[in-house]
C-alpha positions in Angstrom: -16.4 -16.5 0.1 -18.3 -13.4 -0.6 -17.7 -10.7 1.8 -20.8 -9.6 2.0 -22.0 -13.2 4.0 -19.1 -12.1 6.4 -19.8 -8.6 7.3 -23.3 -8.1 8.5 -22.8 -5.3 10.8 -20.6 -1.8 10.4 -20.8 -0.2 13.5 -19.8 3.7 13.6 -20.0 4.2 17.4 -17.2 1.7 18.4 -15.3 1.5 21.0 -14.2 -1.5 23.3 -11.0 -2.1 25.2 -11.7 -5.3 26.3 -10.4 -6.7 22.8 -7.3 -8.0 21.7 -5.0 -9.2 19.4 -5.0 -12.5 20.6 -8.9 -12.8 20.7 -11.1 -14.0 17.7 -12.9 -10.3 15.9 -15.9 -10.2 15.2 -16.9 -8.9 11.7 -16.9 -5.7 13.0 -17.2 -4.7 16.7 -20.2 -4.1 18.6 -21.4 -0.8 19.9 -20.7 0.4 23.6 -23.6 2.3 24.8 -21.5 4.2 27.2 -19.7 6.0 24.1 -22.9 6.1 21.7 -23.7 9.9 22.8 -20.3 11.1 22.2 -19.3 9.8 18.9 -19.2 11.7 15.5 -20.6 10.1 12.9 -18.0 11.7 10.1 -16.6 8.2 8.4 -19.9 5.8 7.8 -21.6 9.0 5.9 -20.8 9.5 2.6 -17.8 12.4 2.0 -17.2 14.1 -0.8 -15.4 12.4 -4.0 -12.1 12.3 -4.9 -11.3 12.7 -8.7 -7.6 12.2 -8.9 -5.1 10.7 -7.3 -1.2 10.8 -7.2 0.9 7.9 -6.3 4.9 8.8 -5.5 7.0 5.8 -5.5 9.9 4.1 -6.8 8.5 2.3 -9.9 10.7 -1.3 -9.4 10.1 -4.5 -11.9 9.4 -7.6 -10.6 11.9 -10.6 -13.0 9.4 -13.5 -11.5 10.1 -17.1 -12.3 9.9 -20.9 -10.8 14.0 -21.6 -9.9 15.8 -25.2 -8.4 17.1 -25.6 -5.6 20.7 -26.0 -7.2 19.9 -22.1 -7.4 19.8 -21.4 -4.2 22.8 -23.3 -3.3 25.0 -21.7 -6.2 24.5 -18.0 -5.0 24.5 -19.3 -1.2 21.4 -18.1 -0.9 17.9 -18.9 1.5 14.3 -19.0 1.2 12.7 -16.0 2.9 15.6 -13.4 2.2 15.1 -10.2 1.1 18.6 -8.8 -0.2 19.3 -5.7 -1.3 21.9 -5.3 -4.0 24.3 -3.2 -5.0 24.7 -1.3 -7.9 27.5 -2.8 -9.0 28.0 -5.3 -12.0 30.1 -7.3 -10.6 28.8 -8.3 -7.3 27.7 -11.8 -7.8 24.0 -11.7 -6.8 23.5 -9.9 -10.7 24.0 -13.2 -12.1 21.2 -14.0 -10.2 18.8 -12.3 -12.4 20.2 -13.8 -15.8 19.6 -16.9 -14.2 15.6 -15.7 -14.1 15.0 -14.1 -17.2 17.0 -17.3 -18.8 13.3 -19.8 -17.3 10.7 -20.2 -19.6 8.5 -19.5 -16.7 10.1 -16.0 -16.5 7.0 -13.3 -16.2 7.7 -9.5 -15.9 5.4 -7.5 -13.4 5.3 -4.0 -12.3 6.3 -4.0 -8.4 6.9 -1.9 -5.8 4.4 -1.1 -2.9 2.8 1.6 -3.9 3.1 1.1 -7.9 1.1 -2.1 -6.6 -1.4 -0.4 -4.8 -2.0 2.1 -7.8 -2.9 -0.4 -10.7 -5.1 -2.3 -8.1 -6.8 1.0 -7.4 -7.5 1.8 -10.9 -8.3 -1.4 -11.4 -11.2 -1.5 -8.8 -12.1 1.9 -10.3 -12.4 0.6 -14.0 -15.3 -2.5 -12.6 -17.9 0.3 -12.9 -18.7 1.4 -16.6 -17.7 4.8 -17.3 -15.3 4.9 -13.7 -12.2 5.7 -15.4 -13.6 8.5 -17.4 -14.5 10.0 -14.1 -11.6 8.9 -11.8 -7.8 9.7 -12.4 -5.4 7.4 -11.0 -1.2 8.6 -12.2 2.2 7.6 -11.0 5.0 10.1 -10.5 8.7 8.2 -10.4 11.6 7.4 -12.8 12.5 4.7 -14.6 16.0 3.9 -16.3 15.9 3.9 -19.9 16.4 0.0 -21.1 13.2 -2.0 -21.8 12.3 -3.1 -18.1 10.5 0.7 -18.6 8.7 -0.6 -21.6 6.9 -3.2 -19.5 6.1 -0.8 -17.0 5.1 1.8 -18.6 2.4 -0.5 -21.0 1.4 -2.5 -17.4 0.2 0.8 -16.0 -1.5 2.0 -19.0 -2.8 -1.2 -19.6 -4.9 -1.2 -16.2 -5.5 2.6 -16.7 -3.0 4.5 -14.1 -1.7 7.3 -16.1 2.4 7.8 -15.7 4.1 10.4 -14.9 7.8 9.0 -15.3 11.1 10.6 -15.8 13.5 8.3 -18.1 16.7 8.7 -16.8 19.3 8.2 -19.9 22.1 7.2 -18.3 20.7 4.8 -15.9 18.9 1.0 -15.5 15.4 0.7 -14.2 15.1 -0.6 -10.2 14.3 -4.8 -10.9 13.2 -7.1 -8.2 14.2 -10.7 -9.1 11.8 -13.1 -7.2 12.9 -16.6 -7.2 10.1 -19.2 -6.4 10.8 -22.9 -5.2 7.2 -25.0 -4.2 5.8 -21.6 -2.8 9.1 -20.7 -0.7 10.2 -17.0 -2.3 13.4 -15.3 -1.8 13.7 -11.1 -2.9 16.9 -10.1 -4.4 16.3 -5.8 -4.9 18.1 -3.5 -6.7 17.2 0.2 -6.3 18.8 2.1 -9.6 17.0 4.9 -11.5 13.8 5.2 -9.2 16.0 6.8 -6.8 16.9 9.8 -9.3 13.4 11.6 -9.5 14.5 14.8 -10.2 13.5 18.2 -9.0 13.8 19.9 -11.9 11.2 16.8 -13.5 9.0 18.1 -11.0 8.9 21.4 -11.8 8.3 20.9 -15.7 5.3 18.9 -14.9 4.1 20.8 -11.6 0.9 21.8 -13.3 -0.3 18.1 -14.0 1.1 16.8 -10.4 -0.4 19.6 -8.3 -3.7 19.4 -10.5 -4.8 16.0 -8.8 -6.5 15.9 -5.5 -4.7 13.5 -3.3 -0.7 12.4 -3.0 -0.3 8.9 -1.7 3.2 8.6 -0.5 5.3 5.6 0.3 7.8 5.6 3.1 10.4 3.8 0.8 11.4 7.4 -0.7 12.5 8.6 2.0 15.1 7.2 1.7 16.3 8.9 -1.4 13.9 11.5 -2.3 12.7 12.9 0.9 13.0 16.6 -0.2 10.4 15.7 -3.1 8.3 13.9 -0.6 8.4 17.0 1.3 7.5 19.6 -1.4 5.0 17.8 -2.9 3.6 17.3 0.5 3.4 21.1 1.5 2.0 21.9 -1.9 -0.8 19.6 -1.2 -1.4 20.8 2.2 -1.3 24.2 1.3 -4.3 23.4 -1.1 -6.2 21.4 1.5 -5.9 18.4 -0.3 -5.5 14.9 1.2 -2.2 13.5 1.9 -2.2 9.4 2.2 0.9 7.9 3.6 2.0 4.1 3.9 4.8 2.7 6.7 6.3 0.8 4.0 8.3 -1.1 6.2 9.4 -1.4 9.9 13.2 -0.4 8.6 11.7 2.6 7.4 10.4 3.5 10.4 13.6 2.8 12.5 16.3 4.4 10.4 13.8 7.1 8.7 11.8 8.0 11.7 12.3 11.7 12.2 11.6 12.3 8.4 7.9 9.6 8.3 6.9 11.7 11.2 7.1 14.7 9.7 5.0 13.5 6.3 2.5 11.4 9.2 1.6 14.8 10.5 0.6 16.5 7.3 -1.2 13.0 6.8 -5.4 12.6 6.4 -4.7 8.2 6.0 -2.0 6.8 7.4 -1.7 2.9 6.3 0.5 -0.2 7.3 0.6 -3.4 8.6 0.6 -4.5 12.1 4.8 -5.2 12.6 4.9 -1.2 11.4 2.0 -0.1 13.7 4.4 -2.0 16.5 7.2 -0.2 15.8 5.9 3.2 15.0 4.3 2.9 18.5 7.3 1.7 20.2 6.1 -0.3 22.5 4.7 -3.7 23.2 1.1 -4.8 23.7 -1.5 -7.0 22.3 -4.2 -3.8 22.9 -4.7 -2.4 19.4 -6.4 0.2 20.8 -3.7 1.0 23.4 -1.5 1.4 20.4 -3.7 2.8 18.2 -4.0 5.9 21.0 0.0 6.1 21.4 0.7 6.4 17.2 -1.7 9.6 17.2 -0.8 11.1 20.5 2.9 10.6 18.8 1.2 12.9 15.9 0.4 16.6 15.9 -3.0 17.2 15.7 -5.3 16.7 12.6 -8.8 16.3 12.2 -10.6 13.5 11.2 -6.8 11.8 10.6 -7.9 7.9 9.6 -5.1 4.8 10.9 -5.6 2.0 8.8 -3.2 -1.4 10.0 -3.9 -4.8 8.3 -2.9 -7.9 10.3 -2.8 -10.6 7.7 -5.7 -13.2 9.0 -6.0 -11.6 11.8 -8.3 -8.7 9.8 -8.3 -5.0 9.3 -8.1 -2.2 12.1 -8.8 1.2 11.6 -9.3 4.3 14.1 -9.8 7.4 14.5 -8.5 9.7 17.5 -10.5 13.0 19.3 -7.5 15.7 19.8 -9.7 17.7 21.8 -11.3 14.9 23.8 -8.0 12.8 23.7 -9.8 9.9 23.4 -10.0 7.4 20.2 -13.4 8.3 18.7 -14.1 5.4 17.2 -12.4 2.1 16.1 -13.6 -0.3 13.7 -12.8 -4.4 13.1 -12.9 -6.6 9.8 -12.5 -9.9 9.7 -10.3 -11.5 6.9 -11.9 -13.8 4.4 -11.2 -17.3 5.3 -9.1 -19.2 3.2 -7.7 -22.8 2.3 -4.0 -23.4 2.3 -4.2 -24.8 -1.4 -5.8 -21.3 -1.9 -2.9 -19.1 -1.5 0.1 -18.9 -3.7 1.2 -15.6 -2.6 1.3 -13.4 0.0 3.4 -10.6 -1.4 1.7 -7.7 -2.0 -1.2 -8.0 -0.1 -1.6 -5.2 1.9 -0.6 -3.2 -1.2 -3.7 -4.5 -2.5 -5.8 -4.1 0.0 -4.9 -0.2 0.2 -5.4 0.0 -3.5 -9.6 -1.7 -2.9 -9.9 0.6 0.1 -8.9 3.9 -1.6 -11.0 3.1 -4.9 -14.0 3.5 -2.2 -12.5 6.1 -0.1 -12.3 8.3 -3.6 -16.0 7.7 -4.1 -16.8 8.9 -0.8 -18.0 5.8 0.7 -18.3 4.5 3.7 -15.3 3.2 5.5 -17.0 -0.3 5.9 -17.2 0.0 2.0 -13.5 1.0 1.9 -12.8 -2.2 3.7 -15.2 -4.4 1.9 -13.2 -3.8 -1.6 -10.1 -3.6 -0.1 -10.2 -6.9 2.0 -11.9 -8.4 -1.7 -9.2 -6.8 -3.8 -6.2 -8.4 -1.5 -8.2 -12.3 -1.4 -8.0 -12.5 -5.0 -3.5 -10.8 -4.7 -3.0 -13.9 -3.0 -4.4 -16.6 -4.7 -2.3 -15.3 -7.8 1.8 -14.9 -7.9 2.6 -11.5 -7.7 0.4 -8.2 -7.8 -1.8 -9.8 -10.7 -5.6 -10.0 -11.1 -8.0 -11.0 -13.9 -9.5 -7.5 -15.6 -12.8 -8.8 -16.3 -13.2 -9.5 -12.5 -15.9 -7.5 -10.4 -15.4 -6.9 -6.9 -18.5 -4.9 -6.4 -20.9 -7.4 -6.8 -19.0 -10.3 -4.1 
């Protein structure tokens, strides 16, 4: 369905309380004359472009393939799990990914939220002739130095994101093995070289990281790399250029809280899914606008700060908040594009996606109902595929 037939209205002078979670959105809310005076028009006129952008993550492979259910009983595993492994050869959930790359139906994809969100982006970029002359997409991470690196490395290229990866000699590259059983998917994770991003990496190739004009961060490196998030942050700030940030995941929010605040309040975009606006707000309600208001009074003050939170078929939320006013300024609705269930084969990855449409407008300097338009395109056609793939020839700008 093209999105076009679902979104006939954008209104930028939205505000309306009365809506919830648990109501049906329309395609995007209606104006409320009481707030039409007072609203600043700053997000449905065009901004200024943005040429290059940085994307810091933790480069991971995804080892992808069809498995039995003896599997799953042999390593005592479940459906739905999401383990993390350790590091360790001889802990027996390794053997698991033998048992993957040993299918025929074995495919090797780059993973990894934000290493997702970057090849969609260029990719979304590239539908335009002469885009990816103009537009700069890189990666910054590490990878170990076996041939899981290989396959990265060509995917990116491939789809035109330009890497900027430390190979770590002595180390493995972080694998994901995804096990798929008639559409039930278990995760089994193993973070190895990505979490070895050197400072001293940084500072050889400082003049080609600091020469882009955005940093989109992901909350799964601060875990491991939080000082790097941190300096590359201030540099960028320092330079009034825009700082993008996604939740990641609610864990990261719990255990990693005081240190995704302090990167959220350097941020211009902050980006996540509904379960990570919940917890980042702390507190229970089916008001998105009530928790909309509590994540950025949570913040320090920044203007023209953007929340965007997907909520799977639900839609796509986004807000921005008056500091001086203390008041949301405006907040915006997108529906989701309907599907069947025979359509969807995978919902892994679709948020990632839908970040990586929305930023290829948001570089452009297009409007934010453009930014959704692509981005809720760009994440339909994520999950009617298995894993982060998409067709190249495809154009999204012309649904």
């Amino acid at each position: 369905m093209s999105l076009s037939s679902i979104i006939s209205t954008f209104s930028n002078d939205v505000i309306d309380s009365r809506r919830s979670r648990k109501n049906t959105f329309p395609d995007f809310d209606e104006p409320k004359p009481s707030f039409a005076k007072k609203m600043k028009y700053t997000f449905t006129q065009e901004r200024e472009e943005i040429f290059s952008l940085l994307a810091l993550a933790e480069p991971v492979v995804d080892i992808t393939s069809e498995i039995s259910s003896d599997i799953i009983q042999k390593y005592n595993l479940k459906f739905g799990d999401s383990v993390l492994v350790d590091e360790k050869d001889n802990d027996y959930t390794t053997e698991v990914y033998k048992t993957l790359e040993s299918m025929p139906s074995v495919t090797y994809i780059p993973g990894g939220s934000v290493e997702n969100t970057a090849r969609v982006l260029s990719w979304c970029l590239n539908m335009e002739p002469n885009m990816r002359k103009k537009f700069k997409v890189s990666m910054l991470g590490a990878l170990g130095d076996d041939n899981y690196k290989n396959k990265i490395q060509y995917a990116l290229r491939d789809i035109g994101v330009n890497p900027i990866l430390q190979i770590i000699k002595n180390d493995k590259t972080s694998r994901c093995g995804v096990g798929i059983y008639k559409k039930e998917k278990l995760f089994i994770t193993q973070i190895r070289a990505s979490k070895r991003l050197s400072e001293e990496f940084i500072y050889k190739n400082r003049e080609n990281i600091y020469s882009h004009d955005a940093v989109l961060i992901e909350g799964y490196m601060f875990n491991n790399r939080f000082d790097i998030c941190k300096k590359i942050c201030e540099n960028f700030k320092k330079n009034n250029k825009k700082i993008i940030l996604t939740l990641s995941a609610t864990f990261i929010i719990k255990f990693q809280n005081e240190k995704l605040l302090e990167i959220a309040n350097n941020a211009d975009i902050i980006a996540g899914n509904m379960d990570e606006a919940l917890e980042l707000s702390d507190h229970k309600s089916n008001d998105n606008i009530e928790i909309f208001e509590i994540i950025f009074k949570k913040l320090e003050p920044k203007e023209n700060r953007l929340l965007v939170i997907t909520d799977g078929p639900n839609g796509v939320y986004c807000g921005k908040y008056n500091y001086e006013e203390k008041r949301m300024d405006c907040f915006w609705t997108c529906s989701a594009n309907k599907l069947r269930n025979d359509e969807i084969q995978d919902l892994n990855g679709a948020g990632d996606a839908f970040l990586g449409g929305f930023l290829s407008q948001y570089m452009k300097g297009y409007s934010i109902q453009d930014c959704c338009k692509i981005g809720i395109e760009a994440s339909t056609v994520i999950i009617k595929n298995v894993g982060c793939t998409f067709p190249k020839k495809m154009n999204l700008l012309y649904c």
